[in-house]
C-alpha positions in Angstrom: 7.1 8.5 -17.9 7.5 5.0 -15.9 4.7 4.2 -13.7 6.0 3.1 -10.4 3.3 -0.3 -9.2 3.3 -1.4 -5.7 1.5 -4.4 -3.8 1.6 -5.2 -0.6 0.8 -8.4 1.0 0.3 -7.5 4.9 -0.4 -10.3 7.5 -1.5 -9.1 10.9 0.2 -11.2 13.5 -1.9 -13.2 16.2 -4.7 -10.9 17.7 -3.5 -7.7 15.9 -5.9 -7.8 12.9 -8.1 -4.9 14.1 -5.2 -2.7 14.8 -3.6 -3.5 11.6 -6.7 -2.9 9.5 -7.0 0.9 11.5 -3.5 1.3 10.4 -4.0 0.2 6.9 -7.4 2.7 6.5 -5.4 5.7 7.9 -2.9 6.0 5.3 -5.6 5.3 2.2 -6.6 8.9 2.7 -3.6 11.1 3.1 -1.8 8.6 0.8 -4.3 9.1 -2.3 -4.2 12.8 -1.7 -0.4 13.1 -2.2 0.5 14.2 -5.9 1.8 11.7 -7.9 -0.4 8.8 -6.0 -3.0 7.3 -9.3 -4.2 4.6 -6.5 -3.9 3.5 -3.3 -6.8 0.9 -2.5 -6.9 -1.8 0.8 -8.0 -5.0 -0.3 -8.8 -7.9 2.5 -8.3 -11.5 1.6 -11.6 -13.5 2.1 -10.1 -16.7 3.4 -7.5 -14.8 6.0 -9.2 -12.0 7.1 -6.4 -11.1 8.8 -4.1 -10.7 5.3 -4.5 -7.8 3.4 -3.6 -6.4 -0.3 -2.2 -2.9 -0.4 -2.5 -1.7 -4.4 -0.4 0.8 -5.0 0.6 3.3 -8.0 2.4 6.5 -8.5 3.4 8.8 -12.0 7.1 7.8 -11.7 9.6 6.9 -8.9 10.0 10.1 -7.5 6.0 10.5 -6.5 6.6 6.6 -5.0 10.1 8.2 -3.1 7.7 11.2 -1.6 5.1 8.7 -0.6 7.8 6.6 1.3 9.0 10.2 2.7 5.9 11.3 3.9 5.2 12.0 7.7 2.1 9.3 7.2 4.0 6.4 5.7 6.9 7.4 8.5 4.4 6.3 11.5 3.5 3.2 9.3 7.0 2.3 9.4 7.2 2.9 13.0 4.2 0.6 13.4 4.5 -2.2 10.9 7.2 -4.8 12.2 4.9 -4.9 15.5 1.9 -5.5 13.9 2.3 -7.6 10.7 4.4 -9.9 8.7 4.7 -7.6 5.3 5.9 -8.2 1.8 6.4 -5.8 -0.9 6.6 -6.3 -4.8 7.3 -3.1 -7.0 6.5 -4.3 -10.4 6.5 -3.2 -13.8 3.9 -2.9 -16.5 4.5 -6.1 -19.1 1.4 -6.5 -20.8 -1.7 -3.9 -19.0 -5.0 -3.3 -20.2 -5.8 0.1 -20.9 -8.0 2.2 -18.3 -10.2 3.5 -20.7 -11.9 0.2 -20.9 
């Protein structure tokens, strides 16, 4: 099994910080309640509070395809382009330290 790993570097565009950061919060829940989702954490960056981390991982690429079908990442999408200047990197595992540690 190939663990799908997504970031997300999310920049809220002038005066649309606090909306973006509601946005962001509402999909940690329903997100790391879908199966398939091992993590789905907000990080904010402390010298732009208005940039923030999305950490993302799933079992395989199938769990990361639901995720991007749901009905909560769908009003995300809808949202997004208005509120922030977004990048995403989908990466895969080179050289991880095991969880156990």
């Amino acid at each position: 099994m190939v663990k799908v790993k997504v970031y997300a570097v999310l920049t809220a565009k002038a005066g649309k910080e606090d909306e973006l950061e509601a946005l962001l919060r509402g999909m940690a829940a329903p997100s790391r309640a879908e199966p398939g989702n091992l993590r789905y954490d907000l990080w904010q960056d402390t010298e732009t509070p208005g940039r923030f981390v999305l950490d993302e991982m799933y079992t395989d690429a199938e769990a990361n395809s639901s995720h991007r079908a749901s009905p909560h990442f769908q009003n995300y999408a809808g949202k997004i382009g208005g509120l922030a200047e977004r990048s995403v990197y989908v990466v895969k595992a080179v050289d991880v330290a095991s969880a156990s540690r």
